[in-house]
C-alpha positions as CSV (number, residue, x, y, z in Angstrom):
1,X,0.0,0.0,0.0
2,X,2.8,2.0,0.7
3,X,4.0,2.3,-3.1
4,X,0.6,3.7,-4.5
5,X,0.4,7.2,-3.4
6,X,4.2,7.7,-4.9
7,X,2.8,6.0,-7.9
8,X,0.0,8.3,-7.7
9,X,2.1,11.6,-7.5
10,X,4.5,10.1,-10.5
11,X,1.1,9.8,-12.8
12,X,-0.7,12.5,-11.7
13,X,2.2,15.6,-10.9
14,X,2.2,16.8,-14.3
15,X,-1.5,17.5,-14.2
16,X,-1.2,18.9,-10.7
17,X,1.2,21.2,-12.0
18,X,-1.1,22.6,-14.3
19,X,-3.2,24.3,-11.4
20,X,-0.7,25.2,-9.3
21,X,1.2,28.9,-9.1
22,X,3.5,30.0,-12.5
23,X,3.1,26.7,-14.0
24,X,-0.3,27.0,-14.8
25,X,-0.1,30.3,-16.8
26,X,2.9,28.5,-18.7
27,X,1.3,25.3,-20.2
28,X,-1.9,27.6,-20.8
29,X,1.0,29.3,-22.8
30,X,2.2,26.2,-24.8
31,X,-1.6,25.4,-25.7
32,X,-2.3,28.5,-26.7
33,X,1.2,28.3,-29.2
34,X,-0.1,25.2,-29.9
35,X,-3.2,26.4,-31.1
36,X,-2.8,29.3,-33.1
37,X,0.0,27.1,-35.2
38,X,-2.3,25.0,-35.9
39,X,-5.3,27.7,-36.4
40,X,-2.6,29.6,-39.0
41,X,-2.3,26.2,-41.0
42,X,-5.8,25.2,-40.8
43,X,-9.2,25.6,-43.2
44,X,-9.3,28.3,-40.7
45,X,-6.2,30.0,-41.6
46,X,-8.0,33.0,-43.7
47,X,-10.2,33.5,-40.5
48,X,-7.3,34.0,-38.4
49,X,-5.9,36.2,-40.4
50,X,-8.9,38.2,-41.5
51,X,-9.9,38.4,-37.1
52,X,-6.6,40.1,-36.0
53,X,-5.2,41.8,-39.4
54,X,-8.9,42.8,-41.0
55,X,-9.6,46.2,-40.6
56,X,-12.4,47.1,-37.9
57,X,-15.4,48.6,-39.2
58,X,-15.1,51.1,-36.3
59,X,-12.4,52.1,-33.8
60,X,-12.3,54.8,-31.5
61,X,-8.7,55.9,-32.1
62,X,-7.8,55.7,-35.5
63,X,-4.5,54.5,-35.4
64,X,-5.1,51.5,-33.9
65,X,-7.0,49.9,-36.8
66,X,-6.9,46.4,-36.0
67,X,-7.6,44.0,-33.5
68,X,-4.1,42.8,-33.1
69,X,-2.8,46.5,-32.9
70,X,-5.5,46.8,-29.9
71,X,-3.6,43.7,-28.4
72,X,-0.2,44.8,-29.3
73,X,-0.8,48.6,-28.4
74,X,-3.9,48.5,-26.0
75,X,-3.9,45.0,-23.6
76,X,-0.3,44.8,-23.7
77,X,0.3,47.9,-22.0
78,X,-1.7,46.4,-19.2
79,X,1.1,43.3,-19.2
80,X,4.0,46.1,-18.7
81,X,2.1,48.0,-15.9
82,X,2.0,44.9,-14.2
83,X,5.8,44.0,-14.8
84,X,6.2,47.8,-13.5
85,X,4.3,47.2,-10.2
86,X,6.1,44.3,-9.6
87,X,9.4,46.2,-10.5
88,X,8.6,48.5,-8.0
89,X,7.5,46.2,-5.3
90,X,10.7,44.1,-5.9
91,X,13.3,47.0,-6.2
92,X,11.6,48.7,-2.9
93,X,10.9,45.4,-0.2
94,X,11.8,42.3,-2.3
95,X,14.3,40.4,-3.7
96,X,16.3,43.4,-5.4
97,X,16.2,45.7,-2.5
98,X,19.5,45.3,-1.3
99,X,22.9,45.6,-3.2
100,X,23.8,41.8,-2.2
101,X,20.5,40.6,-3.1
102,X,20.7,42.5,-6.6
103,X,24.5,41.2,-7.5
104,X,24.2,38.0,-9.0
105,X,20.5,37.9,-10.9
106,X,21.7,41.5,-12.1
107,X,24.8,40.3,-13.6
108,X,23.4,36.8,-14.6
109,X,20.3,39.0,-16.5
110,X,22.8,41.6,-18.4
111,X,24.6,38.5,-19.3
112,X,21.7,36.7,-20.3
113,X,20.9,39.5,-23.0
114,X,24.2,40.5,-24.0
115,X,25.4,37.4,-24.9
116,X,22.8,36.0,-26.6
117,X,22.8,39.6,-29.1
118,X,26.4,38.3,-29.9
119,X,25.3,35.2,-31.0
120,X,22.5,37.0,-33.1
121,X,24.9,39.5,-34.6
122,X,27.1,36.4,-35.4
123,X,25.3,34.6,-37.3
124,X,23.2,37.4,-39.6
125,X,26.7,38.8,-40.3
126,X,26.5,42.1,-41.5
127,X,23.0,42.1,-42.7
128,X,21.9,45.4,-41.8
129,X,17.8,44.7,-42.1
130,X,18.2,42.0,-39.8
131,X,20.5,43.9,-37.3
132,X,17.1,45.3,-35.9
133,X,16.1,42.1,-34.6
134,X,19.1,41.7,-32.2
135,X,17.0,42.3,-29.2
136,X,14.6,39.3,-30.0
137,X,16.6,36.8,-28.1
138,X,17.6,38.6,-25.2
139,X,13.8,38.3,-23.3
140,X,12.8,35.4,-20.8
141,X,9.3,34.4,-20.9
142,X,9.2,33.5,-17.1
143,X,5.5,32.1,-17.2
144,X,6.4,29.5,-20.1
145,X,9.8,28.8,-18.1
146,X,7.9,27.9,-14.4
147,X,5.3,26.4,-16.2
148,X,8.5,24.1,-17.1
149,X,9.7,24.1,-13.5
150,X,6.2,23.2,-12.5
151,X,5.9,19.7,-14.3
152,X,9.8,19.0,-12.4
153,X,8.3,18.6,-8.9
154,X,11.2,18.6,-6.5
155,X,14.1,18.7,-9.2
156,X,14.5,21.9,-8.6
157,X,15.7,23.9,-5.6
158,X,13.1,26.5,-4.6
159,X,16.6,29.1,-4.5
160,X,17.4,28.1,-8.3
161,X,13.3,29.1,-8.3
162,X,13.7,32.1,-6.4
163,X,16.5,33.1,-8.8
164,X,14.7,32.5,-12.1
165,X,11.6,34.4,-11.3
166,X,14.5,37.4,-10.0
167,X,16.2,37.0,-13.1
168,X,13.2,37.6,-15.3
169,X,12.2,40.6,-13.2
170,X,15.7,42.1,-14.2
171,X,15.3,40.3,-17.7
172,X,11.9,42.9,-18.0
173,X,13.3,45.9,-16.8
174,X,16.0,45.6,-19.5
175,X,13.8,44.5,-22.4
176,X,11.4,47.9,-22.0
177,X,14.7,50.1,-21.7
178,X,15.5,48.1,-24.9
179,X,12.0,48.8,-26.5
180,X,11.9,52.7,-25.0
181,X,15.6,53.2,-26.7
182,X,16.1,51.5,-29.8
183,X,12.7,50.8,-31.4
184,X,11.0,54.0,-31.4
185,X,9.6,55.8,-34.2
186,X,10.0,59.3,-35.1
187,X,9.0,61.2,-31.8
188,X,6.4,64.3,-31.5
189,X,7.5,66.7,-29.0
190,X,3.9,67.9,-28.4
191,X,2.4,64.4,-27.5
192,X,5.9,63.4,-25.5
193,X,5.3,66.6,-23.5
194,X,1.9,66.1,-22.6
195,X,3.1,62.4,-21.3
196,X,6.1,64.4,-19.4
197,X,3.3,66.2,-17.7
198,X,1.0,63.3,-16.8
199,X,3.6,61.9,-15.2
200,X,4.6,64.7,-13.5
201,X,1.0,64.8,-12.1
202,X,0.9,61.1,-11.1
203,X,4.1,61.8,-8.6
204,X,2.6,64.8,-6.7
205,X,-0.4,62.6,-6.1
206,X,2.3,60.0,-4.9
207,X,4.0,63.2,-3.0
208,X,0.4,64.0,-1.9
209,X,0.2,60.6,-0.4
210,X,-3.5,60.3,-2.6
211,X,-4.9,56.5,-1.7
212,X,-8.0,56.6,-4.1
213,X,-6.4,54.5,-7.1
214,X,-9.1,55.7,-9.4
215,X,-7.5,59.2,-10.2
216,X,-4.1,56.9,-11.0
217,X,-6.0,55.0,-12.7
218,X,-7.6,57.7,-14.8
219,X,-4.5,59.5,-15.4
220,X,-2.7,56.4,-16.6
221,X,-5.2,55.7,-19.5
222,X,-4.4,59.7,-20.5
223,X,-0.7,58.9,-20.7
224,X,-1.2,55.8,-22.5
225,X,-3.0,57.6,-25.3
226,X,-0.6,60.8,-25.1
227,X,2.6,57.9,-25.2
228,X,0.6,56.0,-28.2
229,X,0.7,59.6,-30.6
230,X,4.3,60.5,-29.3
231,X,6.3,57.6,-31.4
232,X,7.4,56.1,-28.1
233,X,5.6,52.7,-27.9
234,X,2.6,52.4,-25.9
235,X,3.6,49.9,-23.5
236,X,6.1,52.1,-22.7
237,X,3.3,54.0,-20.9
238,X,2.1,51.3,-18.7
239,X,5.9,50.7,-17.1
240,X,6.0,54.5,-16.4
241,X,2.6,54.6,-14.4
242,X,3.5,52.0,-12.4
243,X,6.4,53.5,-10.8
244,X,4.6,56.0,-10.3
245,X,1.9,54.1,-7.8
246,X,2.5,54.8,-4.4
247,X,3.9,52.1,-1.8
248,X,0.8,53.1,0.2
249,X,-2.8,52.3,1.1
250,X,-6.0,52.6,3.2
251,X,-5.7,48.9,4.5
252,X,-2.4,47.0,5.7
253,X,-1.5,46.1,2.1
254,X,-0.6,49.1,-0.1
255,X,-2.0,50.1,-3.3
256,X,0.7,48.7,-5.0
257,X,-0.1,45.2,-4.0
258,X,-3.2,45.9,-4.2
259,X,-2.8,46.9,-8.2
260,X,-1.0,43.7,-8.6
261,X,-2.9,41.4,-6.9
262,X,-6.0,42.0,-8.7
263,X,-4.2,42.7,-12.2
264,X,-1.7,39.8,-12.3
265,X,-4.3,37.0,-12.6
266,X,-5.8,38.8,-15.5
267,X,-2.7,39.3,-17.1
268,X,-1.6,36.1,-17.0
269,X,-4.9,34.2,-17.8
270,X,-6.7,36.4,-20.4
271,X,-4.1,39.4,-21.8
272,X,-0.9,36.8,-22.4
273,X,-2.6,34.5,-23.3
274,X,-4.8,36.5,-26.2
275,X,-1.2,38.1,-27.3
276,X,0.6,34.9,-28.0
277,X,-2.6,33.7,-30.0
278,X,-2.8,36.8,-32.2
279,X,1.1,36.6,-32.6
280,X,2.0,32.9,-32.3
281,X,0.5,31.7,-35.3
282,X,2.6,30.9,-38.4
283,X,1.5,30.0,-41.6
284,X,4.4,27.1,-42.9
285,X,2.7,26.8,-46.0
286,X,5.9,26.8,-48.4
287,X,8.6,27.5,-46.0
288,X,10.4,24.2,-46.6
289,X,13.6,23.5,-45.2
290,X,15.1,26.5,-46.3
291,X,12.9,28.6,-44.4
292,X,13.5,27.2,-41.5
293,X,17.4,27.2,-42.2
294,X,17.6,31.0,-42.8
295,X,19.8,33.3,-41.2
296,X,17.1,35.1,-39.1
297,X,15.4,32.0,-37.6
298,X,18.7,30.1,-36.9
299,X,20.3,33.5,-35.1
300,X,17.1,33.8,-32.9
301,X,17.5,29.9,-32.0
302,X,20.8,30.0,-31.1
303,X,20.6,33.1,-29.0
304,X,17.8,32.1,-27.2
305,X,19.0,28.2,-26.9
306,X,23.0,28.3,-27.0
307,X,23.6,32.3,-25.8
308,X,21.1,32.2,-22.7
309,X,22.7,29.1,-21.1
310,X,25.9,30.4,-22.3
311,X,25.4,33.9,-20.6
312,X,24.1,33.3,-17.8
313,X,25.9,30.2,-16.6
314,X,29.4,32.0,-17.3
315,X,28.1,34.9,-15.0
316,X,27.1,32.6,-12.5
317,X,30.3,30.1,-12.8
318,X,32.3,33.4,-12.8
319,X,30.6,35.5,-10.0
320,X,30.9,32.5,-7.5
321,X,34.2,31.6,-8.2
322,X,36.1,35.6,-7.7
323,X,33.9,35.2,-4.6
324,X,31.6,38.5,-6.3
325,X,28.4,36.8,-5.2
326,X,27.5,33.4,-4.4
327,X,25.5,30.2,-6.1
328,X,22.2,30.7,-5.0
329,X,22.3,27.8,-1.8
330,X,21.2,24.1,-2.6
331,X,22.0,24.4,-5.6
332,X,24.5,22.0,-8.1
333,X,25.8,23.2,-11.5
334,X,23.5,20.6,-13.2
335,X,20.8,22.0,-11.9
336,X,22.4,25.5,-12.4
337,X,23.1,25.0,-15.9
338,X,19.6,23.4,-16.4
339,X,17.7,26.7,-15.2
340,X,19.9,28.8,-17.4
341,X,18.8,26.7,-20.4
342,X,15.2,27.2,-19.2
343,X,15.7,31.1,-19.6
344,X,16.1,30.6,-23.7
345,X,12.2,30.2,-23.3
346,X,11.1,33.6,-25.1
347,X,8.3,33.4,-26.2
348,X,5.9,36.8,-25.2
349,X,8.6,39.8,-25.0
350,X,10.5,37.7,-28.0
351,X,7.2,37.7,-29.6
352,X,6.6,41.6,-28.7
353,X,10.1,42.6,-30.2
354,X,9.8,41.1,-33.3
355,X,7.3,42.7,-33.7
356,X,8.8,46.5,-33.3
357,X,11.7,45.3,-35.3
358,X,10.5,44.0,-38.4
359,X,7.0,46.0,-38.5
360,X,5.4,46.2,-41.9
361,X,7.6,43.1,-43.7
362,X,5.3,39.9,-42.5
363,X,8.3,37.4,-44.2
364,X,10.7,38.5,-41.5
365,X,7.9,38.6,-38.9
366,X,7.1,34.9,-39.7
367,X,10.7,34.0,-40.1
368,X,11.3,35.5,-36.4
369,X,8.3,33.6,-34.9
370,X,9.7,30.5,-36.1
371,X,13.1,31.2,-34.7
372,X,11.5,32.2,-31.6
373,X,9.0,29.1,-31.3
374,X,11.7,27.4,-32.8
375,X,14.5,28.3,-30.1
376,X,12.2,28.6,-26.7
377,X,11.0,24.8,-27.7
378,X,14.8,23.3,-28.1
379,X,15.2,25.4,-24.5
380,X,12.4,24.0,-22.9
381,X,12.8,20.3,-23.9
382,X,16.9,20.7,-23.1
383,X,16.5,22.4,-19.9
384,X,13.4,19.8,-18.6
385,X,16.1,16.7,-19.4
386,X,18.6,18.3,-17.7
387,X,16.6,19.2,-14.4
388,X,14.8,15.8,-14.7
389,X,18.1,13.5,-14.2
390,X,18.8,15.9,-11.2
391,X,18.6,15.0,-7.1
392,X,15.4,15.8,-5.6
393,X,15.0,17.8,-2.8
394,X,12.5,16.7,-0.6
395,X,13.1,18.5,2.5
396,X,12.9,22.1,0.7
397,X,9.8,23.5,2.0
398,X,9.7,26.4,0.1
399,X,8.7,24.4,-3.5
400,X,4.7,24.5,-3.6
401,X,5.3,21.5,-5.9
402,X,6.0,19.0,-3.4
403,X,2.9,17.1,-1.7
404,X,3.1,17.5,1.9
405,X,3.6,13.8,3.8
């Protein structure tokens, strides 16, 4: 009797992990990849195209046109206000608020984007259309990567745990500088301004100590439209008003929290989700094999599967060894080297910054998303392996995968 509720777990922890924290929003990730591959390359495949790319018969703000500029523009920049609260919340009580805590996932996440460009860059060689994709490999997609963690059980140390999701905060705050600086169009100092002075309003009412969220709220949705006319992305807006929300509240949580508690669920269930459909989709419909051979797919795959690992398992190697910060504790270089694998997963921000890059040419959209698909699937299959053959750790309480007795 004693062998069937092990047996049990063995069967049955994959599909526990499904409902359980990060991992859930991952694998609701994969399906939805799943799905809108096989939506692009179905009877369907006109549909899908006609729904996001079709023009609406009416929109309230004509330059977004489209449903999938709406997603891109609109619902996204909800995404990056949530990534900015928890920014905020992170930088100010959590895991980055001291120097020690910030050393290693700082230098792992710089390393983790620099290195992977480099492996871009190398392989396009001096093609200068495709130099404006270098960015695409550099993002983590940490949902897709704990939905891997999730489906591990105990192979994985709740520090190496800790570490990833700290990593990908990092990973975030570098992709939007990345966004803000290099793909921007032409800017309008009128609209840019007006954001300057939105913003300028939303700290006094931090200054002001102000704890009805509604007038943030409010002024937010002004600065996104003023930040949507300026030629600075949109999302960019949504990052911005979150730093701006106060660390303070009527109750014992602050308004912060209480921002993120009741946004994250939706982000991660309904506004991810939505996005990778509209983008995910690929039709493969004469590709062949020299499609999926050509220099832009293969330099996004390698970044994101051979320059992640690369990156951010040198930093680590290197940081602990010079004694600049240590291995995050209980953890072996396997299972080290197995979570920086797991961080070539790119799939939303890769997704996202394709899509800045190569707006307007769908060929090198396509060829990206297979790259991307392409890359994040060889990371997540590789990095799975890896953490699969590693020791359990049964006696870390901290992992909310492990069954209790």
């Amino acid at each position: 009797m004693s062998e069937r509720p092990s047996a049990f777990r063995l069967v049955f922890a994959p599909v526990r992990a499904l409902f359980v924290s990060d991992a859930s929003a991952g694998i609701l990730l994969i399906l939805v990849a799943v799905a809108a591959m096989l939506a692009a390359n179905s009877t369907f495949a006109d549909e899908y195209q006609q729904l996001f790319y079709g023009k609406l018969a009416f929109t309230p703000i004509p330059k977004l046109y489209d449903l999938h500029l709406w997603i891109n523009d609109g619902l996204m920049a909800i995404f990056f206000f949530v990534v900015g609260l928890e920014v905020k919340r992170e930088w100010i009580e959590g895991q980055l608020s001291s120097a020690q805590q910030r050393r290693l996932p700082i230098l792992a996440a710089v390393a983790g984007m620099a290195v992977p460009a480099l492996f871009y860059v190398g392989v396009i060689g001096g093609d200068a259309e495709l130099m404006r994709g270098w960015a695409i490999p550099a993002a983590t997609d940490i949902a897709f990567a704990m939905g891997v963690l999730g489906l591990l059980g105990n192979r994985c140390p709740a520090s190496l745990r800790l570490f990833l999701l700290t990593v990908a905060i990092v990973d975030d705050i570098g992709a939007v500088l990345v966004i803000a600086l290099f793909y921007t169009a032409n800017i309008k100092l009128m609209w840019l301004a007006g954001a300057g002075a939105i913003v300028v309003a939303m700290m006094a009412m931090n200054r002001m100590k102000v704890t009805n969220v509604w007038p943030f709220i409010l002024m937010a949705l002004v600065l996104w439209y003023f930040v949507l006319n300026s030629g600075i992305h949109a999302t960019i807006a949504g990052v911005v008003a979150a730093l701006t929300i106060p660390m303070v509240g009527k109750d014992d949580d602050t308004m912060l929290e209480r921002l993120e508690h009741g946004l994250a669920p939706w982000s991660a269930y309904l506004i991810v989700p939505v996005f990778g459909f509209a983008n995910a989709g690929v039709p493969l419909a004469g590709i062949g094999l020299e499609g999926l051979l050509a220099p832009l797919p293969l330099a996004i795959a390698a970044g994101l599967f051979l320059g992640k690992q690369v990156g951010i398992f040198s930093a680590i190697w290197i940081a602990d060894k010079v004694g600049f910060a240590p291995r995050p504790d209980n953890a072996n270089w396997q299972e080290i080297w197995g979570v920086s694998i797991l961080c070539g997963i790119g799939f939303t921000m890769s997704l996202f910054i394709s899509g800045l890059a190569f707006t307007g040419d769908a060929l090198l959209i396509n060829e990206a998303k297979l790259g991307i698909l392409g890359g994040s699937l060889f990371s997540a299959i590789a990095g799975y392996l890896i953490l699969r053959l590693s020791t359990e750790h049964p006696d870390d309480a901290k992992n909310p995968y492990v069954e209790e007795g």
